[in-house]
Backbone and ligand atoms as CSV (ligand in chain L), in Angstrom:
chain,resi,resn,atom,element,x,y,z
A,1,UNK,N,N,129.769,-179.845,-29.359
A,1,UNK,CA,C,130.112,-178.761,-30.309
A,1,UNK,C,C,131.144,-177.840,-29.656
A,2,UNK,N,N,132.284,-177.789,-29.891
A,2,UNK,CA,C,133.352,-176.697,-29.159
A,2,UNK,C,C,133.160,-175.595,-30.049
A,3,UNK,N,N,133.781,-174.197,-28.869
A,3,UNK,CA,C,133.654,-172.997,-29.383
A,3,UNK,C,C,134.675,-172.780,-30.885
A,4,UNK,N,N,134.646,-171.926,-31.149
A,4,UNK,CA,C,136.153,-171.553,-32.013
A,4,UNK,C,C,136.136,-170.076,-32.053
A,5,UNK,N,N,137.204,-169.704,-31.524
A,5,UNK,CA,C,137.169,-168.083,-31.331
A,5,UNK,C,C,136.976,-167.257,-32.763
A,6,UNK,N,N,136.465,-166.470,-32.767
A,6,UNK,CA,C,136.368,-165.484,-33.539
A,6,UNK,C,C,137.509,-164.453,-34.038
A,7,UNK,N,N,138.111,-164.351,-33.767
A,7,UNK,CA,C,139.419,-163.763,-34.042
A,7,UNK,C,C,140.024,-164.617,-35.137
A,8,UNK,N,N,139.874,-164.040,-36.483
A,8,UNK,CA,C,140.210,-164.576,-37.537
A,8,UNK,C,C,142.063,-165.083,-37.828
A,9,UNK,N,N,142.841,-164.324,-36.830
A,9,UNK,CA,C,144.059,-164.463,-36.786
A,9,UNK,C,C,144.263,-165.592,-35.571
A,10,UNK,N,N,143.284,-165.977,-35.398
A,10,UNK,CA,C,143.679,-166.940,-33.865
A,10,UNK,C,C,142.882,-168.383,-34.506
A,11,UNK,N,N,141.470,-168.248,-34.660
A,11,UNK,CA,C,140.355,-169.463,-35.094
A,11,UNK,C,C,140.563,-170.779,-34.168
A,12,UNK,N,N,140.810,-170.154,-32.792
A,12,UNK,CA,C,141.094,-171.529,-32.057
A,12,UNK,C,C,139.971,-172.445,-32.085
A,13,UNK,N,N,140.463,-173.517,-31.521
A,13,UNK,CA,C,138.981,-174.682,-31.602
A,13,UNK,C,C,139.165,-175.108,-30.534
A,14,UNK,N,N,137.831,-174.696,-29.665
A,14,UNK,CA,C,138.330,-174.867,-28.467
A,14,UNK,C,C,137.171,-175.763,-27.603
A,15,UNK,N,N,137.589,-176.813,-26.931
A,15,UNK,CA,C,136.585,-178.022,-26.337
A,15,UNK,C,C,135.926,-177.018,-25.163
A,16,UNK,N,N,134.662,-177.229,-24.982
A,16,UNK,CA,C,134.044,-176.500,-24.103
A,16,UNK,C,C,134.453,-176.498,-22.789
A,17,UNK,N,N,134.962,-177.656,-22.139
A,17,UNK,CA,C,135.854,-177.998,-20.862
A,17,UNK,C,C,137.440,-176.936,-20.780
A,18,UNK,N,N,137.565,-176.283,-22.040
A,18,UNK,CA,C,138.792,-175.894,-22.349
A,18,UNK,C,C,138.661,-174.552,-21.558
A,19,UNK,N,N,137.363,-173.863,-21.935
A,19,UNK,CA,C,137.127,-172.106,-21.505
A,19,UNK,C,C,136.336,-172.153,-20.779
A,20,UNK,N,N,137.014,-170.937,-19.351
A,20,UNK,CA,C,135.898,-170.608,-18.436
A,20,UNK,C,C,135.039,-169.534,-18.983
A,21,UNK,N,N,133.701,-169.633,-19.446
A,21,UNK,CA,C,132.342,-169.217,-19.835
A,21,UNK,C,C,132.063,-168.246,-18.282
A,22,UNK,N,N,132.146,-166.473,-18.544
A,22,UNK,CA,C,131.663,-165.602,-17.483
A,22,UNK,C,C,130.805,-165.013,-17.943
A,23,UNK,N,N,129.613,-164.735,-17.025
A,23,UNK,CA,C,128.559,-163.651,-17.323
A,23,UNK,C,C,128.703,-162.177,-17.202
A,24,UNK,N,N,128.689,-161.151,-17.982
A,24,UNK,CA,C,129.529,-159.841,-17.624
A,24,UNK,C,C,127.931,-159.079,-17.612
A,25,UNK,N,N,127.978,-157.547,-17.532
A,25,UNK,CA,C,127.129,-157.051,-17.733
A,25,UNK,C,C,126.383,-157.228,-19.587
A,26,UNK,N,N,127.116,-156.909,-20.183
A,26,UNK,CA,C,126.420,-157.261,-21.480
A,26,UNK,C,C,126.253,-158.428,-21.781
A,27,UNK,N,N,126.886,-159.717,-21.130
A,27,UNK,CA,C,125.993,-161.205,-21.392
A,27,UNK,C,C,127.065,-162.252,-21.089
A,28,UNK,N,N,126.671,-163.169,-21.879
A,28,UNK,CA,C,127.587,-164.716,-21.113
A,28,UNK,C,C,128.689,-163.968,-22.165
A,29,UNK,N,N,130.142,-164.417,-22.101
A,29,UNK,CA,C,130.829,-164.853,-23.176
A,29,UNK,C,C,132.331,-165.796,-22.972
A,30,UNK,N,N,133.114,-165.882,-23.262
A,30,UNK,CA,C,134.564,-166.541,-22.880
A,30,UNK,C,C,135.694,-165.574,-23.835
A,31,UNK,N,N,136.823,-165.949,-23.022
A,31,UNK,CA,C,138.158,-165.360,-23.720
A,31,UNK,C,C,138.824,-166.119,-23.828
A,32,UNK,N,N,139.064,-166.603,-25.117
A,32,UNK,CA,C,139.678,-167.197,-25.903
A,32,UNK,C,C,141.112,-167.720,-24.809
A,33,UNK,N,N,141.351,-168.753,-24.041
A,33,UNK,CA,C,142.918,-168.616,-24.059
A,33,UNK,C,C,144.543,-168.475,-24.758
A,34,UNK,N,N,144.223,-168.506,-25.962
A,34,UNK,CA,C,145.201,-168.610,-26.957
A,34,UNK,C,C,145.328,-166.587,-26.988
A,35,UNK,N,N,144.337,-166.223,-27.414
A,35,UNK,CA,C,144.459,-164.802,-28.208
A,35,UNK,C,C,144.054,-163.752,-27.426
A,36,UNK,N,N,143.497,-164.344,-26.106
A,36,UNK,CA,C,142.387,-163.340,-24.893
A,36,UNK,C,C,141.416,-162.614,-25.645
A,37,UNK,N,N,141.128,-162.649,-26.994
A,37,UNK,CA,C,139.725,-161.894,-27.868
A,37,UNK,C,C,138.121,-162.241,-27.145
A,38,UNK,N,N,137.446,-161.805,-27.151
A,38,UNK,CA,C,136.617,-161.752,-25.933
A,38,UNK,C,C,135.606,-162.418,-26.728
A,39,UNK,N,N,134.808,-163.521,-27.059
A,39,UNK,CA,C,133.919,-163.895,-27.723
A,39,UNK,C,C,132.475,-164.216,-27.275
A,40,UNK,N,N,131.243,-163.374,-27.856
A,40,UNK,CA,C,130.336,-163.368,-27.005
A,40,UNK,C,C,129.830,-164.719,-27.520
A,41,UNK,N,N,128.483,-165.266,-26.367
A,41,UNK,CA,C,127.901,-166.262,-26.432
A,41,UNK,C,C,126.135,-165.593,-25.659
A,42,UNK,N,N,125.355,-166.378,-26.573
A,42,UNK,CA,C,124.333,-166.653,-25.904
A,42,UNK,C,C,123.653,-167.349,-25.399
A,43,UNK,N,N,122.614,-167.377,-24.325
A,43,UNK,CA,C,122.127,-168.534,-23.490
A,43,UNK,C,C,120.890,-168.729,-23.989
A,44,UNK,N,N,120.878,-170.097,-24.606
A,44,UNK,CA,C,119.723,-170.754,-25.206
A,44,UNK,C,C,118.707,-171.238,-24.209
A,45,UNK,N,N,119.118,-171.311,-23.287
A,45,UNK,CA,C,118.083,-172.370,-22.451
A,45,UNK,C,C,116.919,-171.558,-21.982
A,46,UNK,N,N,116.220,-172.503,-21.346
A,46,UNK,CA,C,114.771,-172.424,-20.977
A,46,UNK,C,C,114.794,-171.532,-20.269
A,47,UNK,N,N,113.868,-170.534,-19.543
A,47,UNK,CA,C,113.669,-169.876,-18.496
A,47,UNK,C,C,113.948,-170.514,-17.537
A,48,UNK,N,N,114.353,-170.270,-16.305
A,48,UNK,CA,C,114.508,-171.174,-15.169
A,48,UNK,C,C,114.981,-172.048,-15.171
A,49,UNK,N,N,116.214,-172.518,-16.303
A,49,UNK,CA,C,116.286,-174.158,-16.840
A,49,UNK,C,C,117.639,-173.918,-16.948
A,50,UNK,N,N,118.901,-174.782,-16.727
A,50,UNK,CA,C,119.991,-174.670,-17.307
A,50,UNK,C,C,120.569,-173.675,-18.212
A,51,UNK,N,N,121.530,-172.973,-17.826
A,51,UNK,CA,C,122.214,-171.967,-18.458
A,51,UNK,C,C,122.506,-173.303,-20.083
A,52,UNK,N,N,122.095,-172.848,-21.365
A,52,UNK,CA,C,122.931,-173.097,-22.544
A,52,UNK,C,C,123.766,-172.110,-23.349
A,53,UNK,N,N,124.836,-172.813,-23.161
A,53,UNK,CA,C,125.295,-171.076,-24.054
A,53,UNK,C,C,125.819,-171.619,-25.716
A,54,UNK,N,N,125.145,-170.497,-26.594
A,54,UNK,CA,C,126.061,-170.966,-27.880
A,54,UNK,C,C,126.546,-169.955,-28.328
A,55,UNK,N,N,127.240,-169.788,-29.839
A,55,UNK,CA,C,128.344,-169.180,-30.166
A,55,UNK,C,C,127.101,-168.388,-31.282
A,56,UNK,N,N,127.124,-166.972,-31.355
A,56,UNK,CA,C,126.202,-166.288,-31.904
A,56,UNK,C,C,126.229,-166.544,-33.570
A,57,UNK,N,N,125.248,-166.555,-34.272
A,57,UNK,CA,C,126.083,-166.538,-35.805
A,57,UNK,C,C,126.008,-165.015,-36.228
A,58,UNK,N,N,127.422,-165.213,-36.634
A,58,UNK,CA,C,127.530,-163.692,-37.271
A,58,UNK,C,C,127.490,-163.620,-38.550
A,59,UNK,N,N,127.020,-162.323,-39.043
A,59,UNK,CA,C,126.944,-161.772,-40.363
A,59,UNK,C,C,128.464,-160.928,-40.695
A,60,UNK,N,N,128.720,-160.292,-39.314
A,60,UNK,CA,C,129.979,-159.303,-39.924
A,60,UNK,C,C,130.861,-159.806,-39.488
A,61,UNK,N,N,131.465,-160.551,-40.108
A,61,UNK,CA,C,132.568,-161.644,-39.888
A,61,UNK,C,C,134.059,-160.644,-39.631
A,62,UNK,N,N,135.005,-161.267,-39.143
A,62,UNK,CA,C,136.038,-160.396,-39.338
A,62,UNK,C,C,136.579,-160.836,-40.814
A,63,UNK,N,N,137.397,-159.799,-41.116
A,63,UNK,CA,C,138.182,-160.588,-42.483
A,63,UNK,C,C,140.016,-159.862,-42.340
A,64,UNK,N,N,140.418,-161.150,-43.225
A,64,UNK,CA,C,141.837,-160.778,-42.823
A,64,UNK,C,C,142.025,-160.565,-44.107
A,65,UNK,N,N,143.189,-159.037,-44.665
A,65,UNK,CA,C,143.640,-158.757,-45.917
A,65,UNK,C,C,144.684,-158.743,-46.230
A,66,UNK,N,N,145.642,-159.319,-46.597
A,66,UNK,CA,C,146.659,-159.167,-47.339
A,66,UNK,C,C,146.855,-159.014,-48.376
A,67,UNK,N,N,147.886,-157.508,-48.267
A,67,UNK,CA,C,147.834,-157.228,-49.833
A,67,UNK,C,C,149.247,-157.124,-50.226
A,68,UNK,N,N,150.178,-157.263,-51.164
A,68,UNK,CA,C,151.423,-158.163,-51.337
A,68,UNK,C,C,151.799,-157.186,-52.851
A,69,UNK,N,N,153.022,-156.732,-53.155
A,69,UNK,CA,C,153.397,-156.425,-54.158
A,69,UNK,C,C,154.154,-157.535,-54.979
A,70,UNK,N,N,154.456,-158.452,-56.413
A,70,UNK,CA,C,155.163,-159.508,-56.636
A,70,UNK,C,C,155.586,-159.041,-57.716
A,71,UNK,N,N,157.472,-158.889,-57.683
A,71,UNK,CA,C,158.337,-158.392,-58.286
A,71,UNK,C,C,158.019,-159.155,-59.969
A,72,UNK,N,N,157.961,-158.409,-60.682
A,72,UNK,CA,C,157.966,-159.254,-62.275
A,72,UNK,C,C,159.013,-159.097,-62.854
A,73,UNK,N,N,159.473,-159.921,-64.036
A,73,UNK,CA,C,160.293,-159.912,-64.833
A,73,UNK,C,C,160.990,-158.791,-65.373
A,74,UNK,N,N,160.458,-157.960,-65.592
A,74,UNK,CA,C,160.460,-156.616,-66.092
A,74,UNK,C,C,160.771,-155.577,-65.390
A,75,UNK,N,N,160.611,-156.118,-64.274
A,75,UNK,CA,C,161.355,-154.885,-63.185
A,75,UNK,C,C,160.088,-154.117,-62.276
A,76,UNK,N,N,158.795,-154.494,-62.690
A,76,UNK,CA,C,157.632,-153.948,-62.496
A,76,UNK,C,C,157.028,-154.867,-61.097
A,77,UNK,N,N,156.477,-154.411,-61.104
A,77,UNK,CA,C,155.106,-155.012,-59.966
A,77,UNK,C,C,153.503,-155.214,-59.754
A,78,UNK,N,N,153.509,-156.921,-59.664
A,78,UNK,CA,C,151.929,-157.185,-59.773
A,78,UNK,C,C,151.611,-156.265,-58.281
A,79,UNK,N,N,150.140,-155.913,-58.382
A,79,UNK,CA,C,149.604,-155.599,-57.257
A,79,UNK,C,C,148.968,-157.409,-56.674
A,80,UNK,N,N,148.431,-157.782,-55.456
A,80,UNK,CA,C,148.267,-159.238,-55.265
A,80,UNK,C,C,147.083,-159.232,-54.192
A,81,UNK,N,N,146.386,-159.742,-53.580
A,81,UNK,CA,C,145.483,-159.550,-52.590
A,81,UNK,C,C,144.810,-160.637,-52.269
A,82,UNK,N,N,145.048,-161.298,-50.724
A,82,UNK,CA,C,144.449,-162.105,-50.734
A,82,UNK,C,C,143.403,-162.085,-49.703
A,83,UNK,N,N,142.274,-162.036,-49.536
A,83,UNK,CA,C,141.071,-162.178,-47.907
A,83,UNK,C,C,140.711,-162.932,-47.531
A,84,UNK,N,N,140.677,-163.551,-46.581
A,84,UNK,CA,C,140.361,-164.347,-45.476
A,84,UNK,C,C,138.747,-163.882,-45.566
A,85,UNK,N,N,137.507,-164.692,-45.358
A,85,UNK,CA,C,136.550,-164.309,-44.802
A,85,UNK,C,C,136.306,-165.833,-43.836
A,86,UNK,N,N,136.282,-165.164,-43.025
A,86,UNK,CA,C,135.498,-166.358,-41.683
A,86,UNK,C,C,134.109,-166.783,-41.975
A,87,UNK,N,N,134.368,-168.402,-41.544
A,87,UNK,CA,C,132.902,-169.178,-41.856
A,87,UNK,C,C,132.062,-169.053,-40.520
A,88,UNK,N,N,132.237,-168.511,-39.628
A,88,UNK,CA,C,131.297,-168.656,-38.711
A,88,UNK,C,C,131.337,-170.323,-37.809
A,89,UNK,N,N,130.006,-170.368,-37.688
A,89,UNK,CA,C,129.883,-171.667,-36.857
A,89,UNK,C,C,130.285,-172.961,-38.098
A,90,UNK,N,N,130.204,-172.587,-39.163
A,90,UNK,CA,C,130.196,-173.470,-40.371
A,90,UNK,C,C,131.982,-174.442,-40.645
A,91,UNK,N,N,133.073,-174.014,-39.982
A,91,UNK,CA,C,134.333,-174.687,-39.714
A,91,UNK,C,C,135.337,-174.000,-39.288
A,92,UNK,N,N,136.440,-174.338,-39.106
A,92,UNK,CA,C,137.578,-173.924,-38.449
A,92,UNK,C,C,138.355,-172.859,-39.099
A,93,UNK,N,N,138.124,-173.057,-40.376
A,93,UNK,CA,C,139.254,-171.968,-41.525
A,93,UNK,C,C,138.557,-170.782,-42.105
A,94,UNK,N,N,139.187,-170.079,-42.270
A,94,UNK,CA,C,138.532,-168.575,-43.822
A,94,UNK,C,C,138.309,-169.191,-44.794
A,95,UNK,N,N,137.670,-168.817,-45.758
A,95,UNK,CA,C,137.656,-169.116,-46.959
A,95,UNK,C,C,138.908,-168.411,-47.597
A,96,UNK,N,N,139.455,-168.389,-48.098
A,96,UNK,CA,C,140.757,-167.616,-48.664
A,96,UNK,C,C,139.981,-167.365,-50.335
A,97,UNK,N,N,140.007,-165.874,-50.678
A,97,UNK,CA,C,140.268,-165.095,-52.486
A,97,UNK,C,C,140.906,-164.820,-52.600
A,98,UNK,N,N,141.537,-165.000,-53.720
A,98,UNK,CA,C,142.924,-164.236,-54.231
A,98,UNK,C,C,142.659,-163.529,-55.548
A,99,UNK,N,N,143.401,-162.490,-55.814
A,99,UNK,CA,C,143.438,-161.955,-56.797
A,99,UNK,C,C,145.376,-161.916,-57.234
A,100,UNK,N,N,145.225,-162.274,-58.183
A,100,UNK,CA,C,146.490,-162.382,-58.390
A,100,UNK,C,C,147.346,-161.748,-58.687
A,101,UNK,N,N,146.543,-160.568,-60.274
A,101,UNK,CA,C,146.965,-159.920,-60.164
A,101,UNK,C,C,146.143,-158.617,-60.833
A,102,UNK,N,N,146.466,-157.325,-59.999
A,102,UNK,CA,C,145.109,-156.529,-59.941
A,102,UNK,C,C,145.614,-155.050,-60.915
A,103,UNK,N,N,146.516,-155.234,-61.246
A,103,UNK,CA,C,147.575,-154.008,-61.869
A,103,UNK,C,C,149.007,-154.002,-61.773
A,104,UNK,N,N,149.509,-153.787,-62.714
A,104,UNK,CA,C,150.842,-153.733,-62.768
A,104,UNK,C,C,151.671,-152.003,-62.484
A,105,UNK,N,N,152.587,-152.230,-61.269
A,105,UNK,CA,C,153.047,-151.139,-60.966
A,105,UNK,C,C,154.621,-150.807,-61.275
A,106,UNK,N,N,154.749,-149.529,-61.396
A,106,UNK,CA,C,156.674,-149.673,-61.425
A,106,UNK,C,C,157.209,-149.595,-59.844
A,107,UNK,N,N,156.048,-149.042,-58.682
A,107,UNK,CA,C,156.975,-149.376,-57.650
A,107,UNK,C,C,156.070,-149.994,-56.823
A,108,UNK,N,N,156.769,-150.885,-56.066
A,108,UNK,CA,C,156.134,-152.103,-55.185
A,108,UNK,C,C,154.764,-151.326,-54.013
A,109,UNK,N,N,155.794,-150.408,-53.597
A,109,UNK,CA,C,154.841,-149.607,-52.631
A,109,UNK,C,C,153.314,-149.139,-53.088
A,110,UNK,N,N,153.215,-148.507,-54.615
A,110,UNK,CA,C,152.182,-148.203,-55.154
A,110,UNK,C,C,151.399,-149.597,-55.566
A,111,UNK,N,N,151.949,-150.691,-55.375
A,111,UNK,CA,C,151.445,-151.990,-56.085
A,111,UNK,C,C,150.604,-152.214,-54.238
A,112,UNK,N,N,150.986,-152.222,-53.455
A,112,UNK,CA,C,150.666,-152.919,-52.594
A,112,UNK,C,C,149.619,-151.642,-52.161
A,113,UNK,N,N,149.367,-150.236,-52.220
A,113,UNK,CA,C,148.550,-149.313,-51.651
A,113,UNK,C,C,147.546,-149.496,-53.291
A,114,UNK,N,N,147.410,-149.816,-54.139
A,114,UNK,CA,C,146.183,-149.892,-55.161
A,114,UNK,C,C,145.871,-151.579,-54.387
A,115,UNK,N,N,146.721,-152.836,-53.851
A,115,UNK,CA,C,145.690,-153.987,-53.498
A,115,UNK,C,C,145.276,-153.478,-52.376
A,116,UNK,N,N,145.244,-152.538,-51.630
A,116,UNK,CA,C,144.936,-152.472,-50.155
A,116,UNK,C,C,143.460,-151.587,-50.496
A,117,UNK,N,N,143.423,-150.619,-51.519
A,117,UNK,CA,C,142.031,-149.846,-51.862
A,117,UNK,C,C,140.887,-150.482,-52.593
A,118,UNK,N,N,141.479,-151.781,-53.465
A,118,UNK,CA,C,140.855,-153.255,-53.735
A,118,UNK,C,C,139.985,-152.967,-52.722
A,119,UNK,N,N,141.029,-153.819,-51.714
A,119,UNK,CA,C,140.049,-154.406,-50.459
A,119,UNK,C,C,139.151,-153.334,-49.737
A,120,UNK,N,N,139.435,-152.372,-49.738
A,120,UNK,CA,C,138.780,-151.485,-48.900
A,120,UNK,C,C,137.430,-151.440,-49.466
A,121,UNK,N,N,137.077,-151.350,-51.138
A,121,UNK,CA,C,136.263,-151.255,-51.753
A,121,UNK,C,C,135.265,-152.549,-51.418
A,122,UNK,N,N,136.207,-153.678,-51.864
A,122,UNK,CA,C,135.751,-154.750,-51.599
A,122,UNK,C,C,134.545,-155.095,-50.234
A,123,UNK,N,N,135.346,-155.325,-49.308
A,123,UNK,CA,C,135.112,-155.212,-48.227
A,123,UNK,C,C,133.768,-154.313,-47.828
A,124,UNK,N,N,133.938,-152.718,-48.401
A,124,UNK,CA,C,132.795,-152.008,-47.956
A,124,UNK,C,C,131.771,-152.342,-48.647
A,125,UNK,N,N,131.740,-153.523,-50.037
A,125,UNK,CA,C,130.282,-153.380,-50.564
A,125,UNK,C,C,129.711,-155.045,-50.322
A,126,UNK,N,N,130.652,-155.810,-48.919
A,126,UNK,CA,C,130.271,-157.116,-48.470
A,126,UNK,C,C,129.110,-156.853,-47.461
L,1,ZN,ZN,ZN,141.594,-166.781,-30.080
């Protein structure tokens, strides 16, 4: 089972031979070589028995937001938004949502600060 970093902008997949695994004061974990994001791990094993370390499952995933203004016909602007939520131990990719389009603005800037309060909303009631 290889690690895969947690850092939703990185999601390396990484063979266990790949990362040196250090014990710090707060516990085992590795740093990613691609992104240096510090990813904790815990040690499964027995008392007295072989260090096992696995990759914790998380609940508070990171999530990545992009939020995008898209020029319309009319001279106007969709608001657009798309989030990344990380699967955890479950595969390599985000799930990607999109919203396509969340309001129509006359200026791009206001299109892209109403998808960004979307997400904020969003986000705070995940
Ligand atoms: Zn990484």
């Amino acid at each position: 089972m290889p690690f895969i970093c947690e850092n939703v902008e990185c999601r390396a997949v990484l063979a266990r031979g790949q990362v040196r695994t250090v014990q710090e004061n707060e516990g085992w974990c590795f740093y990613c070589p691609d992104c240096k994001v510090r990813n904790a791990l815990n040690d499964i094993g027995a008392p007295g028995g072989p260090v096992e370390l696995v990759q914790p499952e998380r609940s508070d995933l990171p999530h990545k937001v992009v939020a995008t203004a898209r020029p319309l016909e009319d001279g106007k602007y969709a608001a657009q938004l798309r989030v990344q939520r990380a699967l955890g131990m479950k595969g390599t990719y985000a799930v990607e949502e999109h919203w396509e389009q969340l309001g129509v603005f006359l200026d791009a800037h206001e299109a892209v600060a109403h998808a960004k309060s979307v997400a904020a909303d969003w986000l705070g009631k995940a």
